[in-house]
BAPA-884438 format. One line per 2 residues: number of its first residue (from 1); for each residue x, y, z of N, C-alpha, C. Coordinates in Angstrom, 1 decimal. Layout:
NUM	X Y Z X Y Z X Y Z; ...
This chain:
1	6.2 5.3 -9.8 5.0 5.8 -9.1 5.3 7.2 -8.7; 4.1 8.1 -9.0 4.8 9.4 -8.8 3.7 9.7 -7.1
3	4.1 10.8 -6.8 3.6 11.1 -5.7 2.3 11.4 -5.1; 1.9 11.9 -6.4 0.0 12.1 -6.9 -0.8 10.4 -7.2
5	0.2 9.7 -7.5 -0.7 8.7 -7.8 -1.4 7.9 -6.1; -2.5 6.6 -7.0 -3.2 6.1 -5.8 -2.5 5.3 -5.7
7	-2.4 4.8 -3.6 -2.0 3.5 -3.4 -3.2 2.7 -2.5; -3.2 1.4 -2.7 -4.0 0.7 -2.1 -3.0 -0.1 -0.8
9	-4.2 -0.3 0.2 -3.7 -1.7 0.9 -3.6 -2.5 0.7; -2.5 -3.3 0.8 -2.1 -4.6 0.3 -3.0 -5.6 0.7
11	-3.4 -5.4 2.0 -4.6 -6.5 2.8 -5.7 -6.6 2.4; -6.8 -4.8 2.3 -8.1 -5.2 2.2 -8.4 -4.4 0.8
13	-7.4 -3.7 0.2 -7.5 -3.0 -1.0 -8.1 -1.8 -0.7; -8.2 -1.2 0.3 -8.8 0.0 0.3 -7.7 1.4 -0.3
15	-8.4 2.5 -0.5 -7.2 3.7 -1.2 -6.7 4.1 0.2; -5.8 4.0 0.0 -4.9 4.6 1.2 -4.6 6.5 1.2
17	-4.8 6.9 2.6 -4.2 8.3 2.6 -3.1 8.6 2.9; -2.0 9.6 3.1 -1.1 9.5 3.6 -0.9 10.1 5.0
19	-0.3 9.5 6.0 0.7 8.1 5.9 0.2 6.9 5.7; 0.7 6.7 4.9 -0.2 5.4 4.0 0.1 3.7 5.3
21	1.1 4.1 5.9 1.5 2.9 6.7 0.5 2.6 8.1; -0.2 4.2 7.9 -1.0 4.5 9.4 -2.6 3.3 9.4
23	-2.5 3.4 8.2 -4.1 2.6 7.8 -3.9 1.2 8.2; -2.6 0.9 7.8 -1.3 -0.7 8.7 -1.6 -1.0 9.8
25	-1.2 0.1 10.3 -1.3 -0.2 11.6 -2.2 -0.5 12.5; -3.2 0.6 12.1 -4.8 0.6 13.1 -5.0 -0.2 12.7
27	-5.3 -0.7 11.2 -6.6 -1.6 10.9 -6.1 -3.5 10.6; -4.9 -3.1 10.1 -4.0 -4.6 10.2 -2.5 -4.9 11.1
29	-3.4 -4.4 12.4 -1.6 -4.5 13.5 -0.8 -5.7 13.1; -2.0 -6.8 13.1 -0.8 -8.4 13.2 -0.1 -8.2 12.0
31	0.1 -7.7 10.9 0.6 -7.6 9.6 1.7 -6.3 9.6; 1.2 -4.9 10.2 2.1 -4.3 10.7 3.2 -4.7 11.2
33	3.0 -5.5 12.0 4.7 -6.0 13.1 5.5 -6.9 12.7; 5.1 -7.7 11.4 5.6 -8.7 11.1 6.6 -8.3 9.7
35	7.7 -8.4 9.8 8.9 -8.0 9.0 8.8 -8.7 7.6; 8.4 -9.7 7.8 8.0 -10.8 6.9 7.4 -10.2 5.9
37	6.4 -9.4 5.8 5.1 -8.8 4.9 6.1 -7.9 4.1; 7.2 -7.5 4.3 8.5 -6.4 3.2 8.5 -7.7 2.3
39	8.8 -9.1 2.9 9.1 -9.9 1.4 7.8 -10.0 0.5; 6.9 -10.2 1.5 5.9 -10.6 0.2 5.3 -9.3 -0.9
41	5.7 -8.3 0.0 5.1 -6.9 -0.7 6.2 -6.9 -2.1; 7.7 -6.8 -1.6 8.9 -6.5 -2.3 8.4 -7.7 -3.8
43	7.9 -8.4 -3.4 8.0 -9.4 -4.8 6.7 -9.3 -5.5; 6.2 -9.0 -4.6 4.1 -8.2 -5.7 4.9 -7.5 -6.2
45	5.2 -6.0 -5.8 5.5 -5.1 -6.2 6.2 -5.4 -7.9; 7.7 -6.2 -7.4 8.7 -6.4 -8.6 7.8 -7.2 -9.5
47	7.2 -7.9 -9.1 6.4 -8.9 -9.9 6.0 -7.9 -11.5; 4.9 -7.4 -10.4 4.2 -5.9 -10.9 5.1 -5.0 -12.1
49	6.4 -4.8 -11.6 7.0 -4.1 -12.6 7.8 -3.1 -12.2; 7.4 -2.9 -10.9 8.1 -2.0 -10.4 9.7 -2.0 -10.0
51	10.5 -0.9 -10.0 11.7 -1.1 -10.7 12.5 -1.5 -8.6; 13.4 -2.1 -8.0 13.7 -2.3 -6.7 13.3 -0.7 -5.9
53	13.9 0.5 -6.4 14.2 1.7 -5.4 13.2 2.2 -5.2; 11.8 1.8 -6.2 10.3 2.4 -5.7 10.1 1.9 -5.4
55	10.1 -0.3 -5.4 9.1 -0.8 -4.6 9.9 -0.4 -2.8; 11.1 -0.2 -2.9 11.7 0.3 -1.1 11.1 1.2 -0.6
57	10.8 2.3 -1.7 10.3 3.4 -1.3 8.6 3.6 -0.7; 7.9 2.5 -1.5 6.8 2.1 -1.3 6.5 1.5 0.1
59	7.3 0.9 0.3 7.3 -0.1 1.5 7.8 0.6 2.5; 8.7 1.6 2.5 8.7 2.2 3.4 8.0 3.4 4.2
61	7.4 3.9 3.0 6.2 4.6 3.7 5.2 3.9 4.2; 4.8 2.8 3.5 3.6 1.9 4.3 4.0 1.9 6.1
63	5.3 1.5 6.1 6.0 0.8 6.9 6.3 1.6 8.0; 6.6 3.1 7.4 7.1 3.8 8.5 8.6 3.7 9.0
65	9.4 3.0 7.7 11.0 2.2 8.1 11.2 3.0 6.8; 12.7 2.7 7.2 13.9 3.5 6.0 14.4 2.9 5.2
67	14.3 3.0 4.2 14.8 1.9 3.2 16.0 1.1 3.4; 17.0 1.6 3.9 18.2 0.9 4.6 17.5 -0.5 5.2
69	17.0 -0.2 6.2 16.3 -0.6 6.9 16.0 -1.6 6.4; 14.7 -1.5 5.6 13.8 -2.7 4.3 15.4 -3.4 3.6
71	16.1 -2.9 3.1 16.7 -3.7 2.1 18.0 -4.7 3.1; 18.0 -4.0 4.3 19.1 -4.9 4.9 18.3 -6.3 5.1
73	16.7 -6.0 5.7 16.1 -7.4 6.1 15.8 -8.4 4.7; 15.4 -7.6 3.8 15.4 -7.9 2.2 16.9 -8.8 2.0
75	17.8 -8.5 2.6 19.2 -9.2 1.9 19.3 -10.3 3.0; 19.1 -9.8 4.1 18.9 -11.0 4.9 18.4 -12.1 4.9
77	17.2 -12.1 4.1 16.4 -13.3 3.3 16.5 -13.9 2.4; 17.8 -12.6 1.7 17.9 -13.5 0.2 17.1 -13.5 -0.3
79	16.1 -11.9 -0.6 15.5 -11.7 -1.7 16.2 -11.1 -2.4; 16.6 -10.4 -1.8 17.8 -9.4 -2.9 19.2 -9.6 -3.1
C-alpha cells in the first residue's frame, strides 16, 4: 500500500482522509475503543494479501497506536 493510495472504513466503507483513524473515532466510537477490532482488521487485511508490516502499519494509523503496540495485543491473542 503506498501512501497515495485510497483507504476505506472498515465499518461503513466510506474513503477515508487522513488521519484516517479520526473518521473512527467520531463516527464509530464503540469500535474505536475496542482492541478487539486490530484482530479482525489484522486478518481482513492478511486475508486480503497484505503482507504483516503494512497490515500494522494500516491499523495503526486507523488507530492512532504504534505498531509495537498492535502487535504486542496481536501476540497476546495468538494471532500472531
Amino acid at each position: 500500500m503506498t501512501e497515495n493510495e485510497t483507504r476505506f472504513c472498515p465499518y461503513c466503507g466510506v474513503k477515508l482522509q487522513r488521519p484516517y483513524w479520526a473518521h473512527i473515532q467520531k463516527e464509530h466510537p464503540e469500535k474505536y475503543t475496542q482492541k478487539e477490532t486490530w484482530v479482525k482488521l489484522f486478518e481482513d487485511y492478511t486475508k486480503l494479501g497484505m503482507d504483516e508490516d503494512i497490515s500494522l502499519t494500516v491499523i495503526s494509523e486507523l488507530f492512532n497506536a504504534t505498531k509495537e503496540e498492535i502487535k504486542s495485543f496481536l501476540k497476546s491473542r495468538k494471532v500472531l
